[in-house]
C-alpha positions in Angstrom: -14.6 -4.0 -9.6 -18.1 -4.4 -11.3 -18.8 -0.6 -9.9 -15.4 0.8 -11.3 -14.8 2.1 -8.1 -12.2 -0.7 -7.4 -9.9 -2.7 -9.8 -7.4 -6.1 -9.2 -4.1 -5.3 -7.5 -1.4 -6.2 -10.0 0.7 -8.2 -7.4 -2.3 -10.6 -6.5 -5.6 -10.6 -8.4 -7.4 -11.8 -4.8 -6.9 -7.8 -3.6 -8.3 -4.6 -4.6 -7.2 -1.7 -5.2 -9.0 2.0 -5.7 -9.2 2.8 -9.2 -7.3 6.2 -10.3 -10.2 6.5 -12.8 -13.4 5.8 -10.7 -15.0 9.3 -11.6 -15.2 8.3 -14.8 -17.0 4.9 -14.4 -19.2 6.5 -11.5 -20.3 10.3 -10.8 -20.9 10.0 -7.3 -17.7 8.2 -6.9 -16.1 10.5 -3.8 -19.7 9.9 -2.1 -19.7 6.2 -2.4 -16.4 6.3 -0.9 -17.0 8.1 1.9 -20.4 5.8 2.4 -17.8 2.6 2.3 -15.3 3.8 4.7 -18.4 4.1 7.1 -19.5 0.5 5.8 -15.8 -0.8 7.1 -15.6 1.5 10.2 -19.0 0.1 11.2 -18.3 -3.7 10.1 -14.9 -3.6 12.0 -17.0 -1.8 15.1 -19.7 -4.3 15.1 -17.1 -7.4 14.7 -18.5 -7.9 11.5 -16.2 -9.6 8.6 -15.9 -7.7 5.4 -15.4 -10.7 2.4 -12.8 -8.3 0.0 -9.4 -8.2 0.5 -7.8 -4.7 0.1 -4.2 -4.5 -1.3 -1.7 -4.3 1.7 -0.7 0.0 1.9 -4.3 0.5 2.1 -4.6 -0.6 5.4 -1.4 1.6 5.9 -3.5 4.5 5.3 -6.0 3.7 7.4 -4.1 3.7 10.3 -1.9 6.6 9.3 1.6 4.4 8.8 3.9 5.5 6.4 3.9 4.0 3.1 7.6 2.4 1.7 9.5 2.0 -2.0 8.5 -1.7 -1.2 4.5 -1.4 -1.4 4.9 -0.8 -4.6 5.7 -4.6 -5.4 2.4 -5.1 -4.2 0.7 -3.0 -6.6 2.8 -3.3 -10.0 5.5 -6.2 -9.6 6.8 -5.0 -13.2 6.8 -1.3 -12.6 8.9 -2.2 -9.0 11.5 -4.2 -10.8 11.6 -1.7 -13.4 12.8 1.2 -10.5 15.0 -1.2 -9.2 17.0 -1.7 -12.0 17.4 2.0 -11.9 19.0 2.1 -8.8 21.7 -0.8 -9.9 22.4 1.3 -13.4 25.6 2.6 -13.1 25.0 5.8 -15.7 20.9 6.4 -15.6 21.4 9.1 -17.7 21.5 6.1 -20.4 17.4 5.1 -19.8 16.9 9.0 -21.4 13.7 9.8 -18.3 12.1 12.8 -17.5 9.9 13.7 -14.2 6.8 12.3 -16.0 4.9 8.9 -15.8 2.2 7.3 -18.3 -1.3 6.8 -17.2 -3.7 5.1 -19.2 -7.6 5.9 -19.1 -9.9 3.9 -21.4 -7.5 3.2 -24.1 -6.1 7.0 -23.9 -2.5 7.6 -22.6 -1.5 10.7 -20.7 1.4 11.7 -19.4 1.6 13.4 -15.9 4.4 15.6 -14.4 5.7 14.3 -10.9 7.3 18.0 -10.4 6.1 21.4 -12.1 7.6 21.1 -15.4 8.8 17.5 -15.1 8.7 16.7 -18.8 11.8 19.6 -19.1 13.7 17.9 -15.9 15.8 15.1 -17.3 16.7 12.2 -14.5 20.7 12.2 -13.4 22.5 10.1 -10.9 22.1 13.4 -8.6 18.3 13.6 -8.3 17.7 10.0 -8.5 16.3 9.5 -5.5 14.0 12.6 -6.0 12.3 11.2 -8.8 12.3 7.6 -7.1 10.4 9.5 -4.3 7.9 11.6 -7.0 7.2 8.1 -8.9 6.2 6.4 -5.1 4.0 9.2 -4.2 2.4 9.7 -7.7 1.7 5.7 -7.5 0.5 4.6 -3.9 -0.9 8.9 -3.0 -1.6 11.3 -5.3 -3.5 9.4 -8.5 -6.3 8.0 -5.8 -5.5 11.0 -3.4 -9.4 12.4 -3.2 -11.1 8.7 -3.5 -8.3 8.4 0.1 -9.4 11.0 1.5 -13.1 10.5 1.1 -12.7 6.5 2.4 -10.7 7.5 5.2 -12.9 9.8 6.6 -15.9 8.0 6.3 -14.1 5.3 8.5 -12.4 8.0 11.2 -16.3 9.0 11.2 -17.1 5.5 12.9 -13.9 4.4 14.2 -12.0 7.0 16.0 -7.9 6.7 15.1 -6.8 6.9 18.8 -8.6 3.5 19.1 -6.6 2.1 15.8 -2.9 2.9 17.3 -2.5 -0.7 19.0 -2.5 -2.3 15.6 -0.6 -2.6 12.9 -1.4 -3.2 9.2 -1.3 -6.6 9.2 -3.6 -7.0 11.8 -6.4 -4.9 10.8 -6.5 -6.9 7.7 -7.2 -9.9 9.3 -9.4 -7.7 12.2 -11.6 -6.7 9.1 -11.5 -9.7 6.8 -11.1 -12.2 10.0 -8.7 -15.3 10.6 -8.9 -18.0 7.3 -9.3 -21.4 7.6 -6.4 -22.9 6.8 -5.6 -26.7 5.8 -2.7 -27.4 6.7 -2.6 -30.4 4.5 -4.2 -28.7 1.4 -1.3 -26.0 1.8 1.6 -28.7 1.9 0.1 -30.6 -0.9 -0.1 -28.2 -3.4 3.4 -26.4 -2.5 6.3 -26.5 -4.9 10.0 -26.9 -3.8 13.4 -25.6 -5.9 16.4 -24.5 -5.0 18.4 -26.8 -2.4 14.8 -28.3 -2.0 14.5 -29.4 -6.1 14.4 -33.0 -5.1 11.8 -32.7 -2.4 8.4 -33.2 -4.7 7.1 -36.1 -2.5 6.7 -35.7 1.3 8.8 -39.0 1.7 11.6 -37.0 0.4 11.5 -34.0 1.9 14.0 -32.4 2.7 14.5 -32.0 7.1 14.3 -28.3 6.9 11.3 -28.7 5.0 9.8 -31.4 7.5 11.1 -28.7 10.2 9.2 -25.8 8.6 5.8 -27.8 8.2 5.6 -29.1 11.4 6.2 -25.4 12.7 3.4 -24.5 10.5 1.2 -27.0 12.4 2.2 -25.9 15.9 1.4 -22.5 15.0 -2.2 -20.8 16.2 -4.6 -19.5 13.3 -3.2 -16.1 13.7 0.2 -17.1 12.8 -0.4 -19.1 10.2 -2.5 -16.0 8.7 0.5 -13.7 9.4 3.0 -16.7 7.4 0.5 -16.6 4.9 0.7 -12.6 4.8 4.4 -12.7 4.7 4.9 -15.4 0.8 1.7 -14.2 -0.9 0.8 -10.3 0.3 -2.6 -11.1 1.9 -4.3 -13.7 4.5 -6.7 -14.6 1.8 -6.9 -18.5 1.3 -8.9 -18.7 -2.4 -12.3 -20.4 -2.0 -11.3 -23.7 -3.7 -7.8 -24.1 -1.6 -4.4 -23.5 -2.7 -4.2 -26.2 -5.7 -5.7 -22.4 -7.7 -3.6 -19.9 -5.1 -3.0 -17.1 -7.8 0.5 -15.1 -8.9 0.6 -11.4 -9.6 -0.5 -12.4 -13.5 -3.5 -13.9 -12.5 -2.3 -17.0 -13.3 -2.4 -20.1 -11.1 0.8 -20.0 -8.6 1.2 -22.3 -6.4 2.9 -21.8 -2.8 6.7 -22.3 -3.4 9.6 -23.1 -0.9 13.5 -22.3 -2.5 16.1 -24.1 -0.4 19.0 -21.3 0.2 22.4 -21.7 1.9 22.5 -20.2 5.3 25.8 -18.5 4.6 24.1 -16.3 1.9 20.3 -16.0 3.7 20.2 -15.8 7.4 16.6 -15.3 8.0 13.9 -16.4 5.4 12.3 -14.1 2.7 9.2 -13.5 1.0 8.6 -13.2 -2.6 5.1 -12.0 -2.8 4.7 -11.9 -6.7 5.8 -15.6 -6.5 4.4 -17.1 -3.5 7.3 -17.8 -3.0 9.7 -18.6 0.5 13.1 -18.3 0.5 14.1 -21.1 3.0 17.4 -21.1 4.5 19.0 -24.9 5.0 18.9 -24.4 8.8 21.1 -26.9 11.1 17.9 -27.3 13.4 14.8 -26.8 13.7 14.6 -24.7 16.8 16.7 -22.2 14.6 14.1 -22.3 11.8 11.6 -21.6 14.0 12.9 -18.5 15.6 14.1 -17.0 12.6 11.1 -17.5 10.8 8.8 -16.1 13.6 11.6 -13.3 13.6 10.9 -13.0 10.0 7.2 -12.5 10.2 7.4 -10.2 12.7 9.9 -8.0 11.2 7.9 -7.6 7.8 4.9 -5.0 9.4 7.8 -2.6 10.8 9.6 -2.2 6.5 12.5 -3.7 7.7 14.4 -6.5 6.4 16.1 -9.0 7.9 19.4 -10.1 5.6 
């Protein structure tokens, strides 16, 4: 971020994302680009571990996968909840839009059409979607679209994309950044519980599903713990000093949270990224936790949800 060719993603401060505005921070910002998407071609070639984490459609990108509405939770939280208020707004007519969005570059504010002539196209009911669409591609595509380009074919260069079709995004993060160490322990110290779980704060009170789900945790391999980790907080990054400073989408200290749901509402857990958080289903055993939350995992690198 030092270089202003990358910035913190808004949805977790331990990931980076490509800043819009590199050119003006760096001159020869499309050539450094392309010189690090050689540098991570050639690290993930050689087996070598790169130490940054990248925000999660990135790695979409590099493997060609289609981006969704829902990476853009990982990159603005606010802006996300923002757009999907729209969609539950009976009359959107009433929020008075346009096809434009704000962008702010060192202290200046622009505004930028989605469409040709966006500021004179008012947003209806009928070309919701549309603009949904425009806003999702203006956001996670076009405002870093030659910065992209340059990274991704500095990495085709070394790494040819026939060879990256076996993967998918969640396992070329943790190809590139490698498995983390995870303490157990550590994690189910500093973890939070609400919901149907309010009362389990001590682990002599914990609640059985809650016993269930750690001791799945613990039977699990390093990759699938990684891959759990993925699925609550957006990346398999474990912060240097554990997860007693695991950080929210404000930078702010977060901890790992489990919220006890009834499992006639919630049939499969789900992941609230911005809050670390799990949504935990009161399951009846713990066989059925265990394959509905492997399920759930699983599930999360095709964009679908399980409800």
């Amino acid at each position: 971020p030092d270089s202003g060719l990358w910035m913190c993603c808004g949805g977790n401060q331990m990931n980076l994302q490509i800043h819009p505005s590199s050119a003006l921070y760096c001159e020869d910002d499309l050539l450094l680009f392309r010189f690090l998407g050689r540098v991570l071609g050639k690290a993930l070639f050689d087996q070598q571990l790169i130490s940054g984490h990248m925000v999660q459609y990135l790695y979409k990108h590099l493997l060609g996968w289609p981006i969704t509405f829902a990476d853009l939770e990982y990159l603005d939280p606010v802006f996300y909840k923002s757009l999907n208020a729209l969609m539950e707004m009976e009359d959107v007519e009433y929020a008075c839009l346009d096809f434009t969005t704000s962008e702010e570059t060192m202290g200046v504010v622009n505004t930028i059409n989605l469409i040709p002539d966006g500021e004179n196209v008012d947003v209806t009911q009928d070309n919701l979607v549309e603009y949904l669409e425009s806003v999702l591609q203006y956001r996670l595509v076009k405002r870093v679209k030659n910065q992209m380009k340059e990274l991704l074919l500095g990495f085709t260069e070394v790494i040819p994309e026939s060879l990256l079709t076996i993967f998918d995004f969640q396992e070329l993060e943790l190809l590139m950044c490698g498995l983390p160490n995870i303490d157990v322990d550590d994690w189910m110290n500093n973890t939070c519980y609400s919901g149907l779980y309010n009362n389990s704060q001590k682990q002599v009170d914990l609640h059985e599903a809650c016993q269930w789900f750690w001791e799945v945790v613990r039977e699990m391999n390093e990759e699938r713990r990684a891959r759990l980790l993925q699925f609550v907080t957006g990346t398999s990054g474990v912060p240097a000093k554990g997860f007693s400073i695991l950080q929210g989408n404000d930078g702010e200290v977060r901890l790992f949270s489990i919220h006890g749901v009834n499992i006639e509402t919630c049939l499969y857990p789900r992941a609230h990224t911005c809050f670390n958080r799990i949504d935990l289903p009161a399951y009846k055993s713990k066989s059925d936790l265990e394959e509905r939350l492997n399920l759930a995992i699983t599930m999360v690198a095709t964009g679908f949800d399980l409800e």
